[in-house]
C-alpha positions in Angstrom: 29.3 31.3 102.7 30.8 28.6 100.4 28.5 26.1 99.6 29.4 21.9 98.6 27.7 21.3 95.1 27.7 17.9 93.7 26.2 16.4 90.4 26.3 13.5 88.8 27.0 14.7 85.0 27.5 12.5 81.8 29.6 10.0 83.9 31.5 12.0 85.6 31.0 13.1 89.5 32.1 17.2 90.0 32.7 18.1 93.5 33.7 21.4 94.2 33.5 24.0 96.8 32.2 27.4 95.6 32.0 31.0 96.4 30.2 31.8 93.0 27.9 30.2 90.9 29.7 31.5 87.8 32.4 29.1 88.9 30.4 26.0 89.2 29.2 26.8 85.6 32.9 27.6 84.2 34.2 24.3 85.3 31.2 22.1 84.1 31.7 23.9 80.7 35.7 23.7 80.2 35.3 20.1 81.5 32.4 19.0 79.1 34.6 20.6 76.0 37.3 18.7 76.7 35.4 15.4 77.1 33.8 15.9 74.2 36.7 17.0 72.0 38.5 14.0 73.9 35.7 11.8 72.6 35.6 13.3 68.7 39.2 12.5 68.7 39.2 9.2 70.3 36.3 8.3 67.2 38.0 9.9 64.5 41.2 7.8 65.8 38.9 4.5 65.4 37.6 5.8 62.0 41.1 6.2 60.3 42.1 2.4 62.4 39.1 1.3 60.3 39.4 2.4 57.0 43.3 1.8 56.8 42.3 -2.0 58.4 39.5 -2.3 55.1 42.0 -1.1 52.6 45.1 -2.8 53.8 42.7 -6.2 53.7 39.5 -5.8 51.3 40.9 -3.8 48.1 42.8 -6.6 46.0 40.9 -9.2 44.2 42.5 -12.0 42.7 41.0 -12.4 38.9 41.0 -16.3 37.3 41.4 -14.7 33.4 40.6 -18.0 31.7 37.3 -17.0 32.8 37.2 -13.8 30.4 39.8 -14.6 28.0 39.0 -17.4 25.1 41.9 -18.7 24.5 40.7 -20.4 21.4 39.6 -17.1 20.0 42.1 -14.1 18.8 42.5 -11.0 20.5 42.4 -7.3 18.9 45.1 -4.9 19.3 44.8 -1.3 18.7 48.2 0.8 19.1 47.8 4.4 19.1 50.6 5.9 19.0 49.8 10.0 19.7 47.6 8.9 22.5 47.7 11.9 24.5 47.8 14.5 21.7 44.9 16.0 19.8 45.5 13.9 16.7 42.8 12.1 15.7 44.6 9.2 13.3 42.7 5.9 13.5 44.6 3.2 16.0 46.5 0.7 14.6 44.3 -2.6 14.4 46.5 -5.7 14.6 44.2 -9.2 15.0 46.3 -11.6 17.5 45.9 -15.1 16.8 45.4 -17.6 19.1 48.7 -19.9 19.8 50.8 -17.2 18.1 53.7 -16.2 20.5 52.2 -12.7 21.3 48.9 -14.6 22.5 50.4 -17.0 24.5 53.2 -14.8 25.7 50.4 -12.7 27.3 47.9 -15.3 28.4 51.4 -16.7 29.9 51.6 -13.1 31.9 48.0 -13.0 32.9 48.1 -16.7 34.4 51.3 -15.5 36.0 49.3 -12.1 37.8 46.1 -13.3 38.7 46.4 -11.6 42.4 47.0 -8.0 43.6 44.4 -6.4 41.6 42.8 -3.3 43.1 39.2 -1.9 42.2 39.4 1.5 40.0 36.4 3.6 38.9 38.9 5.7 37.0 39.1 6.1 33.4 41.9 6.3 31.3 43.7 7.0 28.2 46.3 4.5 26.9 48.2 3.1 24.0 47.8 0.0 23.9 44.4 -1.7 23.8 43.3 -5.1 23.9 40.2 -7.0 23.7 38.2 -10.1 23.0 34.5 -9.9 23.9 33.5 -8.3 26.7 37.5 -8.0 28.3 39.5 -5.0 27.6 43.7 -4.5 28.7 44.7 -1.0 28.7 48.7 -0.5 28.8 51.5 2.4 27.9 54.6 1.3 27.4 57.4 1.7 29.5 55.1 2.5 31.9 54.4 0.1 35.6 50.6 -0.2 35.1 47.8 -1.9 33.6 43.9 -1.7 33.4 41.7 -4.6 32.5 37.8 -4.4 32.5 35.3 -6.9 31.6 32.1 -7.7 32.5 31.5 -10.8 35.0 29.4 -13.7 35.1 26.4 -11.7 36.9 26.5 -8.9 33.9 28.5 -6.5 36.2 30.9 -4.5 34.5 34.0 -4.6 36.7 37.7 -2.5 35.9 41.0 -3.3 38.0 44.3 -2.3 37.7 47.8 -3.3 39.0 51.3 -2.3 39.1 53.6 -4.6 37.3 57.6 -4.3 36.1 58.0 -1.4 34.0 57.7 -2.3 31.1 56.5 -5.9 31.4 54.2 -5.8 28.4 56.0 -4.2 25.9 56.1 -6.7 23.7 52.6 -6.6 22.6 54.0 -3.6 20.9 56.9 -5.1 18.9 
């Protein structure tokens, strides 16, 4: 004789008229798998809405240089040309003046990109170096990035890096 079962289950009301347990059992299984894999997708959905939401918004920072660059003292510049090759030759070491045309030329540039820096935990290999104190710039030429890393006003040490013109700061190696 078929018998009426009903349940109140997670939320959701089954009603069903049965001839077998085994049925009752089948349904309340196939329904609970698809709820839940329902629900693991509907979070996984909000997850990715998050993350793309914090790194579309949160992941540039906006850096006031004047704050880590001296611009009465002079910056060092090391070239190394075979950057990425097993050579071991010493980098060039030029010493940059302050107020000489290379100085204010790229105080000019940083003053001009203070925004659109993203974190980076990365480290990397470059040709061009510079630094005064505790603030580093790390550039290839003729490539469209740049590193900088200092330290801030809380003793943090804190690296960035951007993607400019291609080429943009080649001049620091004329």
């Amino acid at each position: 004789m078929p018998r009426v079962i009903l349940s109140n289950l997670s939320n959701f009301e089954v009603k069903r008229v049965c001839t077998a347990p085994a049925l009752t059992v089948m349904h309340y299984v196939k329904k609970t798998e698809n709820e839940s894999t329902f629900r693991m997708k509907k979070q996984i959905r909000n997850l990715f809405f998050y993350i793309s939401i914090c790194t579309l918004t949160s992941c540039t920072t906006s850096i006031n240089f004047n704050e880590y660059i001296d611009k009465n003292l002079p910056l060092e510049l090391r070239i190394k040309k075979n950057y990425l090759s097993a050579d071991s030759t010493m980098p060039e070491r030029i010493e940059i003046p302050a107020n000489s045309e290379k100085f204010n030329k790229l105080t000019q540039w940083a003053e001009n990109n203070t925004t659109g820096w993203e974190t980076t935990p990365a480290s990397y290999v470059a040709e061009v170096f510079v630094r005064q104190g505790n603030f580093r710039l790390l550039y290839t030429t003729g490539t469209d990035g740049v590193v900088i890393g200092f330290t801030d006003r809380e003793n943090n040490p804190k690296q960035y890096s951007k993607k400019i013109k291609k080429g943009e700061l080649d001049f620091l190696v004329r």
